[in-house]
N, C-alpha and C positions, 0 to 999 in steps of 0.2 A: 285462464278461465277454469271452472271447476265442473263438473258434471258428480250428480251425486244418484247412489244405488236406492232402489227403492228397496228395502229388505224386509221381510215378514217380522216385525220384531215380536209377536204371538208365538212363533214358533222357536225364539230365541229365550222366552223370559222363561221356561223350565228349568235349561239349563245354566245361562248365564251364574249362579252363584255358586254353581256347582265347578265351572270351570275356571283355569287358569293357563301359566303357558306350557306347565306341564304337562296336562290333559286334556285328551277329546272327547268329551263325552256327550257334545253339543252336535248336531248336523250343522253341517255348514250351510250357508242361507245368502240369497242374491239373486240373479237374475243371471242365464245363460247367456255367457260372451260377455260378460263384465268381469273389469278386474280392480280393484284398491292398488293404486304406484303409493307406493311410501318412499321419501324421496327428498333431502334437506329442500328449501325452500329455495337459495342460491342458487345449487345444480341444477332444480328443477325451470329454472326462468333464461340460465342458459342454452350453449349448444346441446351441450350431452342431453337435456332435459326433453328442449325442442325434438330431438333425435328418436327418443322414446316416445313422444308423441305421434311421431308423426308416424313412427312403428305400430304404432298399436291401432291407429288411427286409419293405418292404408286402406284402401279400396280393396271389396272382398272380389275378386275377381271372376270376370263371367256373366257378371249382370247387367240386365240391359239400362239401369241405374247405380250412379255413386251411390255407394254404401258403406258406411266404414267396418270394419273389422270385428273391433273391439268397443266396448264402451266404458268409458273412463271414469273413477274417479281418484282425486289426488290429495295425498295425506302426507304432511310432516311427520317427522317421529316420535314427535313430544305429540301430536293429535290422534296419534294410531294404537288408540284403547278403544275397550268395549266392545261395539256391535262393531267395528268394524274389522278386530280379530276372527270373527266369524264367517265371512264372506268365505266365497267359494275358490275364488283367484284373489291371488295376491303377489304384486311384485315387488322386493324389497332392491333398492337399490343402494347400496354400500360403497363410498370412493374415498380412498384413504391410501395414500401411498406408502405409506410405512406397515402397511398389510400386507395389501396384493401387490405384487409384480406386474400381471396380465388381464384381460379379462376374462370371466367363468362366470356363465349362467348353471346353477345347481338347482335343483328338485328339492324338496322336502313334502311329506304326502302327510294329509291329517294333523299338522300343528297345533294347530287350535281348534278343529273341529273333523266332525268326520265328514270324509268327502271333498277335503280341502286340495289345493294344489298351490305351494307357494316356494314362487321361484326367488334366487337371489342373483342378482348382477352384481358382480363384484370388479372392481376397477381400482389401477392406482389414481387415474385422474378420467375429470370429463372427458376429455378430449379421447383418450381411448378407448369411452362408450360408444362415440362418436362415430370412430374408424372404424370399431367391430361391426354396427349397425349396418352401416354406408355399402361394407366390403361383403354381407350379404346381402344386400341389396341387389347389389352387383351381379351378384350369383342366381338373381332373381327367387330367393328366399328371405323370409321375412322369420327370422326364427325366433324369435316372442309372439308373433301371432300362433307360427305353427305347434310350439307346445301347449298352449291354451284351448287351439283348437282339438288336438289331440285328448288333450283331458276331457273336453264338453263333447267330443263324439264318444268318450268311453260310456260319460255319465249317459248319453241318450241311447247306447245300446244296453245297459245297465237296466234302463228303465224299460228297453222293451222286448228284453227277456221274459219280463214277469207281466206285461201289459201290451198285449200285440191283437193284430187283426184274426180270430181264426179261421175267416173265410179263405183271406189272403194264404195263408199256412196250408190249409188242406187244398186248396187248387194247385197251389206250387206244389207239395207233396205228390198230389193224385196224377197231376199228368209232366213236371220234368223231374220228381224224386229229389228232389234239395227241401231246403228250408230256408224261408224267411220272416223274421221278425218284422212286418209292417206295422206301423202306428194303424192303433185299432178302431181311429175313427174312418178308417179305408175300407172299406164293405161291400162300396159298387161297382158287384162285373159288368165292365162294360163290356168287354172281348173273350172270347171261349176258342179258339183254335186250333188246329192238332199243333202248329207251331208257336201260337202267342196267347199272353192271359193279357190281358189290361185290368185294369183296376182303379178306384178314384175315389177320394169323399166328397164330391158332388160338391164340393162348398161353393157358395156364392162370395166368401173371401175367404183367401186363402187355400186356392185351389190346387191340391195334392194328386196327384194321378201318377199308377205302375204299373211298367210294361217287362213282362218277363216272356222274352223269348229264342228260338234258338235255329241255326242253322247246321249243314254240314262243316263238317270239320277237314277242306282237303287241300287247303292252298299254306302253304309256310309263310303266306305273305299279308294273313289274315290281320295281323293285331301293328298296323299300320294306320297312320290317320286315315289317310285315301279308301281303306278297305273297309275298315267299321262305319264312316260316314256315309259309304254307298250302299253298305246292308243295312242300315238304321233309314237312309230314305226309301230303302225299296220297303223295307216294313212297315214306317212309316203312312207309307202313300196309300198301300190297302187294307191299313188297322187303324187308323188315327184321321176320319174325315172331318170335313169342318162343317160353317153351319150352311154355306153357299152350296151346290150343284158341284161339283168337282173339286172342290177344296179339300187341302189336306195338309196334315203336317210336315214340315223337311225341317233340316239343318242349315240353320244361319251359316255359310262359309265361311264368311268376313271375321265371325267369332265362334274360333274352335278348336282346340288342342286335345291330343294325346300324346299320355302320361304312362309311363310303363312302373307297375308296382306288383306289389303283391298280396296275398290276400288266404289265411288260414297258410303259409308258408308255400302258397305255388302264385304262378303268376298268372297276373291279374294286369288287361289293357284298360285304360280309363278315356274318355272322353268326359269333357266339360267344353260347355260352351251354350249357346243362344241355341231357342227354336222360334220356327215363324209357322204362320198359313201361307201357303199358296192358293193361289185363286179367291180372292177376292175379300176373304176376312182378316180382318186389323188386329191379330192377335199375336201374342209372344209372348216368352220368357226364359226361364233358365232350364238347364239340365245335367243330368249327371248317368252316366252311362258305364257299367263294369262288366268286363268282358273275359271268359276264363274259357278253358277246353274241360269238356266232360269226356277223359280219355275213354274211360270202357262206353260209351254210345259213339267215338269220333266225333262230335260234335261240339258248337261252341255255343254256351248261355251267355246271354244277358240281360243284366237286371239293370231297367233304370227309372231313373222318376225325376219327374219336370214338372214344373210351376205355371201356375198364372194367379197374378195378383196384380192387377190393373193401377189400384189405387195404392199400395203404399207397399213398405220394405218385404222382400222377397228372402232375404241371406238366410234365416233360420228356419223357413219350408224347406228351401233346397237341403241346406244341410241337416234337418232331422230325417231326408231321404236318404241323406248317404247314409248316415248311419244306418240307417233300416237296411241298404246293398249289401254293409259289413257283414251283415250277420247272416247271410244266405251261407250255406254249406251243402256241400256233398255227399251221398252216402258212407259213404268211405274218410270224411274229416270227421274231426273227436266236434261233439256236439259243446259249443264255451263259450260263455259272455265276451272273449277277449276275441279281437278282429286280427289281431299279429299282422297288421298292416305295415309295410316297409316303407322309406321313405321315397316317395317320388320323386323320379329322375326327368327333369322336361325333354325331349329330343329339340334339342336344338337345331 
């Protein structure tokens, strides 16, 4: 089956004659979380191909619906001219035994356009695209999803460097002294507290809402799943009510992990998982929660932001949040479009 990119081609036809495979002088063009597999037709209808599918294809995890990942489309290498050099992701898959030895996924930045991100799979045979996929699997990594994702969190804190909320900025400023980059259609205070902001674009789809708030800093035992899920419901309970008489938000337990990373080079706790109502309202969805020590106050911030969208795909609210978490800083971190994010380690 084929899945095809819907792509601006208005913003392609300037430079199109002007480019080639030596130069970028083009923006790259596509839709976020979409990639072009170029891929012989053979390999591609095999395992190894299946393999790559089903990679790119996995469930984006945490949602309270299947969602896939990534979104496809698939090009021979005699069909992979034109507009479809210009896309934003691209995976070239290469299986040639009198090349490679092993397999090696490589980076190449700006190929054919600027902004572009295109990886190469290299293989002597299918069968070792196969093993390599499988064996992180195993690892409970999907590492073709996670570089792709890596690139479209850069491009959306990229983008909101220079296009952010400023309400959100000067409340985070005025009362915990950090910074964040929120998407700028977030404007509505809903919460003012000496300890929490809330915030939200009110939207009737696609409903974005951020909570930035903070506790003492006095337990070593703080950045544990057990610990952050019982400060997020106690905060929760008296910042986030629903629309019933004692309703409020808490943390789905059933779906929930914490993830130990980092973030501007210090460490940074993550929670990802489901929220619900309690008491009587039929609500839910996703969220994403980062957790860091503000050493000179002792205390510990966090920034997160959680979803409701009743009626259709959720993956890209959530994740244009995280991005927005990235980019918080502290007085004292060099103020930079780049998140220096490390990779997450699951506690197993």
């Amino acid at each position: 089956m084929k899945h095809f990119i819907f792509i601006a081609l208005i913003a392609l036809i300037p430079g199109l004659s002007a480019c080639d495979s030596s130069s970028s002088v083009s923006h790259a063009t596509g839709i976020a979380y979409e990639v072009v597999v170029v891929m012989d037709n053979v390999a591609w209808d095999d395992s190894s191909g299946l393999a790559v599918k089903e990679e790119l294809t996995s469930p984006v995890p945490y949602l309270p619906q299947q969602e896939s990942s990534m979104r496809i489309t698939y090009a021979r290498p005699d069909q992979f001219d034109g507009i479809l050099k210009f896309v934003r992701n691209i995976l070239i898959v290469n299986i040639d035994e009198r090349v490679y030895t092993k397999v090696s996924l490589i980076k190449e930045v700006d190929k054919w356009a600027r902004g572009q991100a295109v990886f190469y799979l290299n293989a002597p045979d299918g069968q070792s695209i196969k093993a390599y996929l499988e064996e992180n699997w195993q690892r409970r990594r999907h590492v073709l999803v996670e570089q792709y994702t890596k690139e479209e969190m850069k491009r959306a804190r990229d983008i909101l460097q220079k296009k952010y909320s400023p309400i959100v900025m000067k409340k985070a400023k005025d009362k915990f002294g950090i910074t964040l980059h929120a998407p700028e259609n977030i404007v509505l205070s809903s919460k003012d507290s000496s300890d929490c902001l809330w915030f939200s674009n009110d939207a009737v789809k696609g409903r974005m809402d951020l909570l930035i708030y903070s506790f003492p800093y006095t337990d070593p035992n703080t950045f544990t799943l057990e610990y952050l899920v019982a400060k997020r419901d106690s905060m929760l309970k008296r910042t986030v009510p629903g629309s019933f008489p004692g309703s409020y938000m808490s943390t789905e337990k059933r779906v929930v992990d914490y993830f130990a990373s980092s973030l501007h080079g210090k460490y940074c706790g993550i929670l990802r998982g489901l929220w619900r109502m309690e008491g009587g309202d039929m609500m839910g969805g996703p969220f994403v929660s980062y957790a860091r020590v503000d050493e000179k106050n002792r205390r510990i911030i966090v920034t997160e932001g959680f979803v409701y969208e009743p009626a259709a795909e959720k993956k890209n609210y959530i994740r244009r949040l995280e991005a927005a978490l990235q980019t918080t800083r502290f007085p004292d971190e060099q103020d930079s479009g780049a998140a220096e994010t490390a990779e997450e380690k699951m506690n197993e």
